[in-house]
C-alpha positions as CSV (number, residue, x, y, z in Angstrom):
1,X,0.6,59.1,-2.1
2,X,-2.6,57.4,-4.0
3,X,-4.3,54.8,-1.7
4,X,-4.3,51.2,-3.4
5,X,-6.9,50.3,-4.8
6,X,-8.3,47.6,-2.8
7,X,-10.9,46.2,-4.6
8,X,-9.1,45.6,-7.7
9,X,-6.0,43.5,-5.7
10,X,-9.1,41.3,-4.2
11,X,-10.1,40.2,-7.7
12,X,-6.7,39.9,-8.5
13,X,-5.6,37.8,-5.4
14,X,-9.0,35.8,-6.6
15,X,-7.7,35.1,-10.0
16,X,-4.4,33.9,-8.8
17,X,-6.1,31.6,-6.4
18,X,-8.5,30.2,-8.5
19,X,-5.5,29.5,-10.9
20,X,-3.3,28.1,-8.5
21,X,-5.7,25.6,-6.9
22,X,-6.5,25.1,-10.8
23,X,-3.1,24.1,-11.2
24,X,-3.3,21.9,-7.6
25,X,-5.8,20.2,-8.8
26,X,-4.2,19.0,-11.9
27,X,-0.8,18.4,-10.7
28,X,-1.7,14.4,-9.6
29,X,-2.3,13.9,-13.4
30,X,1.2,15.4,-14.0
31,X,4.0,13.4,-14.3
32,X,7.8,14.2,-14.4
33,X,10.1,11.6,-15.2
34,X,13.8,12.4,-14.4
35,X,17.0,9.7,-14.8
36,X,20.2,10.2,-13.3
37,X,23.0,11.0,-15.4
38,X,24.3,7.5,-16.4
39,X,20.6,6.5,-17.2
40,X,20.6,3.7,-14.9
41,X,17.9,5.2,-12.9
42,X,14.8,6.4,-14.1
43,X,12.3,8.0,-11.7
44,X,8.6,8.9,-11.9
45,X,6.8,11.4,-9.9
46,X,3.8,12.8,-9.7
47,X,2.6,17.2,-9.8
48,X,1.7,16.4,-6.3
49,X,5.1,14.5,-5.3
50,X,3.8,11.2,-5.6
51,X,6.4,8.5,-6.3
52,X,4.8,6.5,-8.8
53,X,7.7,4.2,-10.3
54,X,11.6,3.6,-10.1
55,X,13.2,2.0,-12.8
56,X,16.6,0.8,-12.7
57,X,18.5,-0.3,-15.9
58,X,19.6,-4.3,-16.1
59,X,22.9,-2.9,-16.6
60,X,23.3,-0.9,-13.4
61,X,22.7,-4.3,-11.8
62,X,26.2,-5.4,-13.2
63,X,28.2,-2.3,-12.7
64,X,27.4,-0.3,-9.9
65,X,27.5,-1.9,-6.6
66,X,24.4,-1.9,-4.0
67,X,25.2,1.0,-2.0
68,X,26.4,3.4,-5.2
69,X,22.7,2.7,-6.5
70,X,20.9,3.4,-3.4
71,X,22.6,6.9,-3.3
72,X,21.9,7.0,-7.5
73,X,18.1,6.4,-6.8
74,X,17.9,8.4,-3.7
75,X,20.0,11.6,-5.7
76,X,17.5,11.1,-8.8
77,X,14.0,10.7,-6.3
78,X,15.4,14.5,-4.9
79,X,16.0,15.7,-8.4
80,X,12.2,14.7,-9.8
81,X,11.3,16.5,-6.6
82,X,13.0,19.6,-7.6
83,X,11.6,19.3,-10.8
84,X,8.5,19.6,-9.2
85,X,9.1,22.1,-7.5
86,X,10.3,24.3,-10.2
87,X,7.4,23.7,-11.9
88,X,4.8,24.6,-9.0
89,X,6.9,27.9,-8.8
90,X,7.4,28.6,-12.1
91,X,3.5,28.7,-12.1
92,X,3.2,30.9,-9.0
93,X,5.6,33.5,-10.8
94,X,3.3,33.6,-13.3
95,X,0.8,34.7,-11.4
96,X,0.0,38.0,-10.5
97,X,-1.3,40.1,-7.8
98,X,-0.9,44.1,-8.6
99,X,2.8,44.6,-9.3
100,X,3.7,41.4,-7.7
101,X,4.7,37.8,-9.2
102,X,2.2,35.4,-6.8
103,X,5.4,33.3,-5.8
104,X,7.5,36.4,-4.2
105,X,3.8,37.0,-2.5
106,X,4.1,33.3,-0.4
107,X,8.1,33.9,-0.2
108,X,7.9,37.5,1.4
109,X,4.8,38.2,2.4
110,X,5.1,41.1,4.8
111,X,7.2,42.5,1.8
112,X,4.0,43.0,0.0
113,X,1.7,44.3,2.8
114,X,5.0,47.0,3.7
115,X,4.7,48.3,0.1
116,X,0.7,48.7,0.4
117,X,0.8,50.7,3.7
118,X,3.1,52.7,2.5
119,X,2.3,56.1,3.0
120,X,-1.3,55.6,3.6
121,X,-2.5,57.6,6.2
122,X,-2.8,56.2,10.0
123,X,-6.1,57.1,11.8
């Protein structure tokens, strides 16, 4: 079996660095704005999971009762936070080291170093 070549999965691990602290970097400037699905909350967060505004509709002040909004704005805080998260990996997925999408890299990473010693030679 051909040895990999090691020198050319260091640039690419470099690449995929320098484009994910790139994208680290930028995600405070992000923003992703998510309401629940009424529209009586509207949330604000940040690339780097910053809360940076609620806003709750007049309207939800009249028909939904204190403890139903608290769960609406809590519910629609953790789904901004999943948008950001889908983002960040969508981004890592991108990414590319060898054969392998940067994200299943940081989810399995003893997957990847299995497949590169594979049949290389012990001393």
């Amino acid at each position: 079996m051909q040895r990999p070549d090691l020198s050319a999965l260091a640039r690419q691990m470099t690449s995929a660095m320098t484009a994910a602290v790139e994208f680290a970097e930028g995600a405070a400037h992000r923003r992703h704005v998510v309401s629940s699905p009424d529209g009586e909350v509207t949330v604000e967060m940040s690339g780097a999971r910053e809360l940076l505004d609620i806003r709750i509709d007049p309207r939800a002040r009249r028909t939904v009762d204190n403890l139903t909004l608290g769960e609406l704005v809590t519910e629609t805080i953790r789904a901004a936070g999943r948008q950001v998260d889908e983002a960040r990996q969508e981004l890592l997925d991108s990414l590319r080291i060898g054969d392998h999408a940067v994200g299943d890299v940081l989810r399995d990473p003893l997957r990847l170093v299995s497949r590169l010693t594979e049949g290389t030679p012990r001393p």
